[in-house]
Backbone as XML, in Angstrom:
<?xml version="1.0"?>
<chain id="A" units="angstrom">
  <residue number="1" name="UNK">
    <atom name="N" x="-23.490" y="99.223" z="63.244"/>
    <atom name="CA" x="-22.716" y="98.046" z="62.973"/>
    <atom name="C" x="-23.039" y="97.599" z="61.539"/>
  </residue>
  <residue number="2" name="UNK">
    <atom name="N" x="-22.084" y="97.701" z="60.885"/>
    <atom name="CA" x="-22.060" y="97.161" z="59.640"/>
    <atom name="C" x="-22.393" y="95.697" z="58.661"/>
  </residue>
  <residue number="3" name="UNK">
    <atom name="N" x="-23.197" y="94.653" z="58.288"/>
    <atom name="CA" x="-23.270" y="93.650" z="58.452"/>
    <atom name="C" x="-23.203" y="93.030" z="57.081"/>
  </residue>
  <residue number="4" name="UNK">
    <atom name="N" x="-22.193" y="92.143" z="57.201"/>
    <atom name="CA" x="-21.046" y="91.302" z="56.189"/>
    <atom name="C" x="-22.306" y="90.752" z="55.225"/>
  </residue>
  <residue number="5" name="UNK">
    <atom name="N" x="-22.343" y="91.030" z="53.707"/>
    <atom name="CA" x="-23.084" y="90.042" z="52.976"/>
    <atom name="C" x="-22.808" y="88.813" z="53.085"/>
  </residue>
  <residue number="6" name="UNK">
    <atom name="N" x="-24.059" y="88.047" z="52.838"/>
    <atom name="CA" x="-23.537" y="86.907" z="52.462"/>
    <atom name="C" x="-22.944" y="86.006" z="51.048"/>
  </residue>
  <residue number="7" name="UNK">
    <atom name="N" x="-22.053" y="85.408" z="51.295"/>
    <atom name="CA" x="-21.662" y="84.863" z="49.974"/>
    <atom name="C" x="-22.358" y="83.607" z="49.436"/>
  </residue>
  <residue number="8" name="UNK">
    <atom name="N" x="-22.246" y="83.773" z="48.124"/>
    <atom name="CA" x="-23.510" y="82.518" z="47.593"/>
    <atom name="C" x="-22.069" y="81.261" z="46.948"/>
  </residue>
  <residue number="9" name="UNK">
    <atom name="N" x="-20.765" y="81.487" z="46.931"/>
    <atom name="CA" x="-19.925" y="80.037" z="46.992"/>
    <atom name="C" x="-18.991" y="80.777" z="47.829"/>
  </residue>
  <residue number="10" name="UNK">
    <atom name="N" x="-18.134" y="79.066" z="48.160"/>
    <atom name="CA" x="-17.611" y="79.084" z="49.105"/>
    <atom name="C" x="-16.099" y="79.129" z="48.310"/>
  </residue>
  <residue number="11" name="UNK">
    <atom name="N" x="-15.342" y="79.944" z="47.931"/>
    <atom name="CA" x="-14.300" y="79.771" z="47.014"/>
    <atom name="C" x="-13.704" y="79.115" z="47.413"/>
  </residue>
  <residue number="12" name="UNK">
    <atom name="N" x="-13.098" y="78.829" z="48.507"/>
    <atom name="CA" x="-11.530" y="78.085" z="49.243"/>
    <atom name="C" x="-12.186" y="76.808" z="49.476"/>
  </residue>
  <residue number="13" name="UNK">
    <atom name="N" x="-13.313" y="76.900" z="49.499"/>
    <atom name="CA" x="-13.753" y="74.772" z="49.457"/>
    <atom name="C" x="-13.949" y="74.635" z="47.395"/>
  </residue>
  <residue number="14" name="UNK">
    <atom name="N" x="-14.710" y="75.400" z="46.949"/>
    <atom name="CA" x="-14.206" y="74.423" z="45.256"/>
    <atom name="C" x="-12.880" y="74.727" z="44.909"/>
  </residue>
  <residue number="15" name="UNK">
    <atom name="N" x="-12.118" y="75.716" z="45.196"/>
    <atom name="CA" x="-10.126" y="75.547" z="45.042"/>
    <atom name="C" x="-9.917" y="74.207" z="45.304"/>
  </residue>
  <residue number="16" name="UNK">
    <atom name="N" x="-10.012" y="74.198" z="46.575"/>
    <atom name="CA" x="-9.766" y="72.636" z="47.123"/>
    <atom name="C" x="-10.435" y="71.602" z="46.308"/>
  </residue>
  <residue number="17" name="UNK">
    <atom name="N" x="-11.529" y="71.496" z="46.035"/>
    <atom name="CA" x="-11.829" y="69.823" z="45.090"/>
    <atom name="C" x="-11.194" y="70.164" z="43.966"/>
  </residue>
  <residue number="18" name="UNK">
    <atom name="N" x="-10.784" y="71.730" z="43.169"/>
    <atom name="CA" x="-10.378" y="71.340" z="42.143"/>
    <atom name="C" x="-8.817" y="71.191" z="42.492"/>
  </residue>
  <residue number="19" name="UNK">
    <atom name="N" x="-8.543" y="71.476" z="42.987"/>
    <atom name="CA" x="-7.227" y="70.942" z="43.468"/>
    <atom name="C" x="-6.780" y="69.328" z="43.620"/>
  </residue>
  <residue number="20" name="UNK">
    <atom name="N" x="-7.748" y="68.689" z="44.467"/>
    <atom name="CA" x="-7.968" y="67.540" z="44.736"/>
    <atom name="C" x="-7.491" y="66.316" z="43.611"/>
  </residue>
  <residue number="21" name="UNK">
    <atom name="N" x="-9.200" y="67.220" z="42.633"/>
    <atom name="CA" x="-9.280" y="66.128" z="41.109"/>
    <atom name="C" x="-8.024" y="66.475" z="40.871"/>
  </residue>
  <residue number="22" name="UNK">
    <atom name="N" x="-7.565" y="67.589" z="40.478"/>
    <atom name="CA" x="-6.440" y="67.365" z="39.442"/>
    <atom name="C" x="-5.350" y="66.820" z="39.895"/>
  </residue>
  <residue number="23" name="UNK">
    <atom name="N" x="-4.931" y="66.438" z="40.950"/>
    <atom name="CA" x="-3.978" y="65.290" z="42.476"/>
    <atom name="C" x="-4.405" y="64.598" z="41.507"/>
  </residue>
  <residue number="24" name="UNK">
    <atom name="N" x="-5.579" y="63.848" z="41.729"/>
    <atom name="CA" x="-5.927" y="62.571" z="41.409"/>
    <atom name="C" x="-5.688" y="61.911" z="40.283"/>
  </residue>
  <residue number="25" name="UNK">
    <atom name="N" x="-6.368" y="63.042" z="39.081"/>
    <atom name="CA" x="-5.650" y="62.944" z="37.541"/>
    <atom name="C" x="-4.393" y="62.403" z="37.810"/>
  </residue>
  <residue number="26" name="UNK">
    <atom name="N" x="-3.597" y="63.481" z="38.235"/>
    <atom name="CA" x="-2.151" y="63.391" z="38.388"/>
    <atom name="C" x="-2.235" y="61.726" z="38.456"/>
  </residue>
  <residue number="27" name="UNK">
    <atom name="N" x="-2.241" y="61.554" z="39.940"/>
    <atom name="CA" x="-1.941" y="59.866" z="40.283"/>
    <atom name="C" x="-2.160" y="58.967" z="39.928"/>
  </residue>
  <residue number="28" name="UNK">
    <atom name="N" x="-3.301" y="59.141" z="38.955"/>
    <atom name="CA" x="-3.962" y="57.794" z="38.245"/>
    <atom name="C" x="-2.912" y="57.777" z="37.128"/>
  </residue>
  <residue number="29" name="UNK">
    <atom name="N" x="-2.976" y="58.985" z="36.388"/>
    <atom name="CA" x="-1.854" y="58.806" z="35.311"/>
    <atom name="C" x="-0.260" y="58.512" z="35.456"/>
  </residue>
  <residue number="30" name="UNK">
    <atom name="N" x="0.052" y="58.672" z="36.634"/>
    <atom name="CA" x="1.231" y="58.272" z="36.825"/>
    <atom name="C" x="1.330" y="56.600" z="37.202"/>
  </residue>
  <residue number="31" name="UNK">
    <atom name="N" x="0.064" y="55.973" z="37.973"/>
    <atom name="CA" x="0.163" y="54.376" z="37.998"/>
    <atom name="C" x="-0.275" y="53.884" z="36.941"/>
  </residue>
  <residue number="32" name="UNK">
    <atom name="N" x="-0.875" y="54.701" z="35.807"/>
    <atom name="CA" x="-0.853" y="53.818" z="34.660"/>
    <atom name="C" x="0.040" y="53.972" z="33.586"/>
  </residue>
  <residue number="33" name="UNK">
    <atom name="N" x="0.957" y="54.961" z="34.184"/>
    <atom name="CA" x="2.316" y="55.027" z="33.219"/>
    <atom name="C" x="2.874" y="53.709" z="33.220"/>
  </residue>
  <residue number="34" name="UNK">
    <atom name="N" x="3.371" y="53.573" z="34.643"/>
    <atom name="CA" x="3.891" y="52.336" z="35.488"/>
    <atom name="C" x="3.023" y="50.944" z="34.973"/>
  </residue>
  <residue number="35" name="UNK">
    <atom name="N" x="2.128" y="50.940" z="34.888"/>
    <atom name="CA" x="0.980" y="49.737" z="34.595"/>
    <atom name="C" x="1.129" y="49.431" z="32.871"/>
  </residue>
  <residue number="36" name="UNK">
    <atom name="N" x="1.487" y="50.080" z="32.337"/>
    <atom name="CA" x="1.666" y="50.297" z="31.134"/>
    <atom name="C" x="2.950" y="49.511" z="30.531"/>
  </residue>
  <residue number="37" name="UNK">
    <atom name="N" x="4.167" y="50.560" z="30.810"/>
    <atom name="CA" x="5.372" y="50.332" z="30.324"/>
    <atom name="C" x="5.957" y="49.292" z="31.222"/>
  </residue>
  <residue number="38" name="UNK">
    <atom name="N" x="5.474" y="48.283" z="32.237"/>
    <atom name="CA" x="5.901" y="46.882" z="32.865"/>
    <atom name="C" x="5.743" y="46.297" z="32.002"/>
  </residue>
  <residue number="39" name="UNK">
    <atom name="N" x="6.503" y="45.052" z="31.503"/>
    <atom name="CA" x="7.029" y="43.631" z="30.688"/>
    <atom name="C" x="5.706" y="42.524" z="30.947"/>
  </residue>
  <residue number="40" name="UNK">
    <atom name="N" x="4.960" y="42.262" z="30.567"/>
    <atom name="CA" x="3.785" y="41.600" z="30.957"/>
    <atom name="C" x="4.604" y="40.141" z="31.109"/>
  </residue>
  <residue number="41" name="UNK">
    <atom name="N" x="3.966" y="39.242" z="32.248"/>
    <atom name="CA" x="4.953" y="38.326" z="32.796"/>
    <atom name="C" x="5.068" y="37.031" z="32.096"/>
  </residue>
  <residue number="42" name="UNK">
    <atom name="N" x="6.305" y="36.154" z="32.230"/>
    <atom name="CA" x="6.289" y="35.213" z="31.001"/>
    <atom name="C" x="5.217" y="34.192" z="30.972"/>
  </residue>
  <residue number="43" name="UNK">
    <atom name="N" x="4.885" y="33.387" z="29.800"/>
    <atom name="CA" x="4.092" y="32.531" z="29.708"/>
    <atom name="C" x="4.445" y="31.335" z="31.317"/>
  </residue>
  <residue number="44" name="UNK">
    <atom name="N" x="3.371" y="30.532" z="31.511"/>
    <atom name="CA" x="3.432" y="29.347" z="32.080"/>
    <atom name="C" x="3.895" y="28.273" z="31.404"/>
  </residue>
  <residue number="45" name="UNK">
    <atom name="N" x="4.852" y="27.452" z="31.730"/>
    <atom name="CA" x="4.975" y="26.382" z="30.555"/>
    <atom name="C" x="3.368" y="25.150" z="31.046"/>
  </residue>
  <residue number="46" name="UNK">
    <atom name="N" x="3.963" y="24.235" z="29.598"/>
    <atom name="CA" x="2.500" y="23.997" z="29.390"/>
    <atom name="C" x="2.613" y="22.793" z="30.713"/>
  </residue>
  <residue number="47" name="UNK">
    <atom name="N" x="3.370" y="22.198" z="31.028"/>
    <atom name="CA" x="3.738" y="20.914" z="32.254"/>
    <atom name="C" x="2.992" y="21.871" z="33.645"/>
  </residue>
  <residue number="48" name="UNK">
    <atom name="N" x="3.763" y="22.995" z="33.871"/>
    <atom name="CA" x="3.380" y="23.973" z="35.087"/>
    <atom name="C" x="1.734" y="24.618" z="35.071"/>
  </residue>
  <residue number="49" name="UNK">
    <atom name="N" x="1.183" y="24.299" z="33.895"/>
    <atom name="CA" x="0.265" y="24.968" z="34.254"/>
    <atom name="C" x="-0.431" y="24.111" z="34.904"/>
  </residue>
  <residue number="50" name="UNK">
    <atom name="N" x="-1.862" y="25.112" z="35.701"/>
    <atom name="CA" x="-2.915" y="24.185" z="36.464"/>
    <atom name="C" x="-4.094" y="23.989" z="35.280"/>
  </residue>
  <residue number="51" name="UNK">
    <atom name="N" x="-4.566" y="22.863" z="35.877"/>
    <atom name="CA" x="-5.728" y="22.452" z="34.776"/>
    <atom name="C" x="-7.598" y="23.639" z="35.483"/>
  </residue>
  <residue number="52" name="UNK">
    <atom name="N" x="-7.860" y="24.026" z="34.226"/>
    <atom name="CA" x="-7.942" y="23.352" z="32.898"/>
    <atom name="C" x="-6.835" y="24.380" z="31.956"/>
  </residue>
  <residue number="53" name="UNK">
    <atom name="N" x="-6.005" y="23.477" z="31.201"/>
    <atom name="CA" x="-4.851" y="24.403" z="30.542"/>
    <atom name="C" x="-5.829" y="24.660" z="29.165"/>
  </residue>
  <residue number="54" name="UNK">
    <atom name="N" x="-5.340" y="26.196" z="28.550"/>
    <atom name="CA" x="-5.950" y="26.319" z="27.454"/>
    <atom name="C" x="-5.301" y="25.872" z="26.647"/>
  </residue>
  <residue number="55" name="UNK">
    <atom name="N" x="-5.708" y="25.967" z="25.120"/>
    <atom name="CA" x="-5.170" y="25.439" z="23.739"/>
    <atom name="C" x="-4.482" y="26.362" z="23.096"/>
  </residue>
  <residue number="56" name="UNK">
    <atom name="N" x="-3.003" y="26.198" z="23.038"/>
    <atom name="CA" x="-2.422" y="26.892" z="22.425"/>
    <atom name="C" x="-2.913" y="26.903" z="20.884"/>
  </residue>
  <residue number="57" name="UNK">
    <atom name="N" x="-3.092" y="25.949" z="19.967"/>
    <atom name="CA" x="-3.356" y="26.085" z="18.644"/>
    <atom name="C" x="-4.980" y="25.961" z="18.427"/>
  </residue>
  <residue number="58" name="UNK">
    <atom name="N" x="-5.641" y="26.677" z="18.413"/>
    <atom name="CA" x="-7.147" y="26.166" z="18.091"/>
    <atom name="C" x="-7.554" y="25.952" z="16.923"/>
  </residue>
  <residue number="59" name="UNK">
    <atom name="N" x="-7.087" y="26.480" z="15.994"/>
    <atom name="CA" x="-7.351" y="26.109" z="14.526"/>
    <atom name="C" x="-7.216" y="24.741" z="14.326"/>
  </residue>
  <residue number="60" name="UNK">
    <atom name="N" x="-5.904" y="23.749" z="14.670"/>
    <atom name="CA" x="-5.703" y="22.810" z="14.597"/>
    <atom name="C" x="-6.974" y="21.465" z="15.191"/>
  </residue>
  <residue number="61" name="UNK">
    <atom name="N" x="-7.161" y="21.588" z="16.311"/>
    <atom name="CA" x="-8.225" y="21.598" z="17.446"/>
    <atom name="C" x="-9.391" y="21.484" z="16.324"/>
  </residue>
  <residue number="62" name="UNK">
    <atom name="N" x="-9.584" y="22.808" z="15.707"/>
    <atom name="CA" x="-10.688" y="22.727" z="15.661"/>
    <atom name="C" x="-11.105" y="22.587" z="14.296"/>
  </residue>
  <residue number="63" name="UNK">
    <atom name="N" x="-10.441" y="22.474" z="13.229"/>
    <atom name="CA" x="-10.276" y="21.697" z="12.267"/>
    <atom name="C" x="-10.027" y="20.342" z="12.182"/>
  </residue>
  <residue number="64" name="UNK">
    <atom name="N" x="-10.095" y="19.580" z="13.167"/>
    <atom name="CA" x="-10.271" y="18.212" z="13.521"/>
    <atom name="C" x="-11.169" y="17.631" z="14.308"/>
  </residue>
  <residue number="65" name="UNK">
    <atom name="N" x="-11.939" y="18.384" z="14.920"/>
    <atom name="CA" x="-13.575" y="18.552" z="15.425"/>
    <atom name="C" x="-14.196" y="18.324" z="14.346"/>
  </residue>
  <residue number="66" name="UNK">
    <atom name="N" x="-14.109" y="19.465" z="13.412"/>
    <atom name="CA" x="-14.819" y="19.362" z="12.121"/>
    <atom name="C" x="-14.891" y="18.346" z="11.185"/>
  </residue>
  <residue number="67" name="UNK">
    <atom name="N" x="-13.928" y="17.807" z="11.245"/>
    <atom name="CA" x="-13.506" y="16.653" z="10.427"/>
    <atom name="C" x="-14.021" y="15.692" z="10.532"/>
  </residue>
  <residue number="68" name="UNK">
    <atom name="N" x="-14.424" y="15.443" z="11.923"/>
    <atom name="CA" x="-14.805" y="14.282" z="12.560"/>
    <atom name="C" x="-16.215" y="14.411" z="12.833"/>
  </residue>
  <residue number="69" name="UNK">
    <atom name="N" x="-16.895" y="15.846" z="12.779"/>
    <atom name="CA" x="-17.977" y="15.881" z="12.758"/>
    <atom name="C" x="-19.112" y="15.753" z="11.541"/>
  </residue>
  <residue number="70" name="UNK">
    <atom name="N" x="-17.848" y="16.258" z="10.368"/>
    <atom name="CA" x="-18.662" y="15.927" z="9.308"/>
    <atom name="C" x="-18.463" y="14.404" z="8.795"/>
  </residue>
  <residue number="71" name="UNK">
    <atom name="N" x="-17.459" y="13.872" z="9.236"/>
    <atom name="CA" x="-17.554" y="12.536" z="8.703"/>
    <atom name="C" x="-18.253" y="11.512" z="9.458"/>
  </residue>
  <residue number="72" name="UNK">
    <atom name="N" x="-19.160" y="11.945" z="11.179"/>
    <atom name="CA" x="-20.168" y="11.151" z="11.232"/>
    <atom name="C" x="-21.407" y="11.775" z="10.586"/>
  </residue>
  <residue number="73" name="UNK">
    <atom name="N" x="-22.081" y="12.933" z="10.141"/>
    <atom name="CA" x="-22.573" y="13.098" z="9.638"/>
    <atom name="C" x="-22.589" y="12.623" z="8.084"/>
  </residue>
  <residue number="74" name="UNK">
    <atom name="N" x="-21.735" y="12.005" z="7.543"/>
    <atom name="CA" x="-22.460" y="11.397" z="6.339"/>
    <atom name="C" x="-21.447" y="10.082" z="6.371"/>
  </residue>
  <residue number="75" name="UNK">
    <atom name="N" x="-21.725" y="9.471" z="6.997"/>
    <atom name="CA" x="-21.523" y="7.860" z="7.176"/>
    <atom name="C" x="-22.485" y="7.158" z="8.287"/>
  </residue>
  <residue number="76" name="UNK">
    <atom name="N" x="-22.100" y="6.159" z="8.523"/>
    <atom name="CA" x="-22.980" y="4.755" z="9.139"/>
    <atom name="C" x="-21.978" y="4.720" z="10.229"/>
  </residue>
  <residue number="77" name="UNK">
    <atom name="N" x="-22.426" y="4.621" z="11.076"/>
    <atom name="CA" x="-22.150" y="3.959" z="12.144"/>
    <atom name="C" x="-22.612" y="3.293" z="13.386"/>
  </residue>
  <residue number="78" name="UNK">
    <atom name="N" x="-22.437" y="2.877" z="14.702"/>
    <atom name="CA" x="-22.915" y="2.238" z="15.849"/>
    <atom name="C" x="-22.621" y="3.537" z="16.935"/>
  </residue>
  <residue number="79" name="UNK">
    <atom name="N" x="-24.041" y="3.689" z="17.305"/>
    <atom name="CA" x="-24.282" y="4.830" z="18.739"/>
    <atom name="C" x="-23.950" y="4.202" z="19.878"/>
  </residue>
  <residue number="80" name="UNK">
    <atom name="N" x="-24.856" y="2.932" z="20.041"/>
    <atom name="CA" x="-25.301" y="1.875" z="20.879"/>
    <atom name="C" x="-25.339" y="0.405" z="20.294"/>
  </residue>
  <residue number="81" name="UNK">
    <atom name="N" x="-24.483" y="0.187" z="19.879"/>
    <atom name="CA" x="-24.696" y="-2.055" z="19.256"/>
    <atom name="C" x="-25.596" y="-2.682" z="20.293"/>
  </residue>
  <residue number="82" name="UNK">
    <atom name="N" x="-25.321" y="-2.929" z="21.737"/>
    <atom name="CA" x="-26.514" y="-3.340" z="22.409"/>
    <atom name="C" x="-27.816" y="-3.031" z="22.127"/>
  </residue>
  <residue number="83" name="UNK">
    <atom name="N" x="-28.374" y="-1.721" z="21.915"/>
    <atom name="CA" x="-29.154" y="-1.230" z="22.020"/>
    <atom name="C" x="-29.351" y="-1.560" z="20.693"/>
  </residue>
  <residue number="84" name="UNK">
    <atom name="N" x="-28.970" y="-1.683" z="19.629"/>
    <atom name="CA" x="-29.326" y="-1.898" z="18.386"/>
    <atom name="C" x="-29.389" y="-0.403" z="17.822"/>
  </residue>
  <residue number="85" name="UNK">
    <atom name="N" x="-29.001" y="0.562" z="18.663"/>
    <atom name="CA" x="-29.052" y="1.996" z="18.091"/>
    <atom name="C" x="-27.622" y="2.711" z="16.805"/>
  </residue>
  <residue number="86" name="UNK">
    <atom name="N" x="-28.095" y="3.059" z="15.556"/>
    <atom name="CA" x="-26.922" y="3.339" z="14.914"/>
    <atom name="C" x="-27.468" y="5.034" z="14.067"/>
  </residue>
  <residue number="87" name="UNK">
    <atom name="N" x="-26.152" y="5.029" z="13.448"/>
    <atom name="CA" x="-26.098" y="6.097" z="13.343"/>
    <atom name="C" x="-26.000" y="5.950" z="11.644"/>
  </residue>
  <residue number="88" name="UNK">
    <atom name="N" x="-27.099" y="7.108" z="10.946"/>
    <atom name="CA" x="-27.026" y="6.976" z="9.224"/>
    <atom name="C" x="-26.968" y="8.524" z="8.831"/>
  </residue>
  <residue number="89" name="UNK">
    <atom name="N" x="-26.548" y="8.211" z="7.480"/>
    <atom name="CA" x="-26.055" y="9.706" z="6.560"/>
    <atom name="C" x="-27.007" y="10.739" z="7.199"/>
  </residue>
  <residue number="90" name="UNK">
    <atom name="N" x="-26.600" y="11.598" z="7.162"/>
    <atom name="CA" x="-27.405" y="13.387" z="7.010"/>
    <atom name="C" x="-28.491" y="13.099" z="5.878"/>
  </residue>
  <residue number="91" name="UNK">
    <atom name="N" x="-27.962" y="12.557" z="4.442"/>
    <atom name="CA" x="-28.560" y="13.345" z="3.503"/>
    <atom name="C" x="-29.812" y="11.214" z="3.399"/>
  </residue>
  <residue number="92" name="UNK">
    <atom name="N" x="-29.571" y="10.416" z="3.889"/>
    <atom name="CA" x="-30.456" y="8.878" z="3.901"/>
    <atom name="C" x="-31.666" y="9.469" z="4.903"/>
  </residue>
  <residue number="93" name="UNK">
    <atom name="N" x="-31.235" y="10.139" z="5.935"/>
    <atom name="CA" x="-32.236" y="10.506" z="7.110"/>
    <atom name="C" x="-33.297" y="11.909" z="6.755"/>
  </residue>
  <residue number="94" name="UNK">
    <atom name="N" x="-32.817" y="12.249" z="5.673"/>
    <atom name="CA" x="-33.675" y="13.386" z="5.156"/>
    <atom name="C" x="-34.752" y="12.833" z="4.146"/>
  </residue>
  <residue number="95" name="UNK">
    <atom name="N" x="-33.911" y="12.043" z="3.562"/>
    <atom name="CA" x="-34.524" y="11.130" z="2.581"/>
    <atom name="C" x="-35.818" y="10.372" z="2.998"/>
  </residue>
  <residue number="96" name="UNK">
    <atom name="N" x="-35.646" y="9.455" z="4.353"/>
    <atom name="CA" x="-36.281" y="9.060" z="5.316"/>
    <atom name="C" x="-37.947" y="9.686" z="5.877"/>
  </residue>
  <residue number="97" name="UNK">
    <atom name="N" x="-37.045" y="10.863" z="5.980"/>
    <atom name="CA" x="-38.088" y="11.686" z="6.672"/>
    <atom name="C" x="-39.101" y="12.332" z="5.595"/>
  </residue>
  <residue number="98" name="UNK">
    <atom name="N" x="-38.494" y="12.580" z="4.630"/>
    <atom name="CA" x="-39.496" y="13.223" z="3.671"/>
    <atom name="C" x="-40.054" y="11.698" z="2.621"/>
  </residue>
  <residue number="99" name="UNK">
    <atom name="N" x="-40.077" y="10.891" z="3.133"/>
    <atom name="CA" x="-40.736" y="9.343" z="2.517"/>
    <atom name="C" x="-40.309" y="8.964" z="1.222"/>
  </residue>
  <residue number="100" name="UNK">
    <atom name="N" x="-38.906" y="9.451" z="0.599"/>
    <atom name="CA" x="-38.436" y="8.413" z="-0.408"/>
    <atom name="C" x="-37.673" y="7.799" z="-0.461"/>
  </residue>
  <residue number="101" name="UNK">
    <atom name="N" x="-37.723" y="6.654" z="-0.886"/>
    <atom name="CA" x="-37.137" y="5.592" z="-1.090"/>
    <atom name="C" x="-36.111" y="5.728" z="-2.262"/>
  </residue>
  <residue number="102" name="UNK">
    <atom name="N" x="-35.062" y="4.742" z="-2.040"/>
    <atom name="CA" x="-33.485" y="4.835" z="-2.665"/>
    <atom name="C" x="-33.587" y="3.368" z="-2.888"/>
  </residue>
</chain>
């Protein structure tokens, strides 16, 4: 009786995974054809949206942050009036701190 070597791969099972992957390739690339070339959907208007709505212009925004940040930084003002707490220049409070007098 004659007796069959044995084989060290199994050909018809890696055919099959490579078969498989390249299905898969296939399918992925075909839903991201689709995912792709769809019209991305229209804006929300700004009434419809839910809060918190973002800022359409931020430059604007945020060039008026600035504005306002540098102009309490070098002026006088009131933090707290009760408290007697206020607010002085950037460049009086440096002055301050390093002990000369103006």
């Amino acid at each position: 009786m004659a007796e069959r070597a044995q084989e060290d791969v199994n050909v018809r099972a890696v055919a099959l995974v490579a078969a498989g992957l390249v299905a898969m390739v296939a399918a992925v690339m075909v839903v991201l054809a689709f995912a792709v070339s769809s019209p991305p959907p229209p804006p929300l208007p700004r009434e419809g949206a839910p809060e918190p709505r973002l800022e359409a212009d931020l430059t604007f925004t945020l060039e008026a942050l600035r504005a306002t940040e540098r102009e309490q930084l070098h002026s006088y003002g009131w933090i707290d009036r009760e408290a007697g707490v206020v607010r002085i220049p950037l460049d009086r409070a440096r002055a301050l701190m390093l002990g000369e007098t103006r």
